[in-house]
N, C-alpha and C positions, 0 to 999 in steps of 0.2 A: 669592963672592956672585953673584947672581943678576944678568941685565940686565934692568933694566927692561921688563915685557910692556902693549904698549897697543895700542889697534885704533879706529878710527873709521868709523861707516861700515860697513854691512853688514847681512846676514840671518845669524844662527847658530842652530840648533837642538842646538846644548847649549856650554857652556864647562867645562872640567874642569882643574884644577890641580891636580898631586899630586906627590908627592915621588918623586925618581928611583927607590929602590929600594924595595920592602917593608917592610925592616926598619930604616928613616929615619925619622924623624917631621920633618917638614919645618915651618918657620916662617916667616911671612911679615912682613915688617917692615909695610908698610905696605899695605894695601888699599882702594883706593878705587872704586866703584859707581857711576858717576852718567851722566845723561843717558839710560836706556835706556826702549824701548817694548817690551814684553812680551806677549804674548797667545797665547791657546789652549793654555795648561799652566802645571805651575806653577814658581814661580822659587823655589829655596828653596838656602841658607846651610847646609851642615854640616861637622863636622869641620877648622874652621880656627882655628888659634891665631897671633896675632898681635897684634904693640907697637900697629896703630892700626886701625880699621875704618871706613871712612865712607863709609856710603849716602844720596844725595842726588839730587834732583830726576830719581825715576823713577817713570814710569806702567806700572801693574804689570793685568794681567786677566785671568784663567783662563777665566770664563765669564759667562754672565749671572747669576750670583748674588752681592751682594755676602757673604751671608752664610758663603761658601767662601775660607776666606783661600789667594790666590793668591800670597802674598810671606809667607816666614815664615824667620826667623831661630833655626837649631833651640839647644837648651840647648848642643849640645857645640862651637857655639865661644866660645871665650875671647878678650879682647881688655885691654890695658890702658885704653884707649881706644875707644870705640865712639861715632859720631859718627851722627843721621839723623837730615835735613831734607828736607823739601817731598817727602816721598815720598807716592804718591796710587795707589789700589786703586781702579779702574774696574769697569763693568760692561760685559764686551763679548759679546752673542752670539757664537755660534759659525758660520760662514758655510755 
């Protein structure tokens, strides 16, 4: 099993989890999302299966439009549990 991955702090311009080889499907027990500021692209959820999911108290902003959803949760992940609170979609120009 896996060791626990966490990070505090910091500027990333992508985060990506995948399973070691190709021909793996990898699963994650627990995943948790929370605390992040986001802007000028979009944050978007796919291809993850896993026992829990919980996205919570994040400011999400692609652009100045609210009507572009900048946080999206696509169909293909699965979750026994999927958990999401105080998440909030901003309007942020672009500088």
């Amino acid at each position: 099993m896996a060791q626990d991955m966490s990070t505090t702090g910091g500027l990333y311009d992508r985060v990506v989890i995948e399973a070691p080889t190709a021909s793996v499907n990898g699963q994650i027990d627990t995943l948790t999302i929370s605390n992040l500021y986001t802007k000028g692209g979009l944050c978007r959820l796919n291809r993850i299966k896993a026992g829990t999911v919980t996205i919570n108290l994040n400011v999400i902003g692609g652009d100045s439009d609210l009507s572009t959803k900048a946080f999206t949760v696509m169909a293909d992940v699965t979750a026994s549990v999927i958990n999401l609170s105080d998440n909030v979609e901003v309007s942020i120009s672009p500088p």
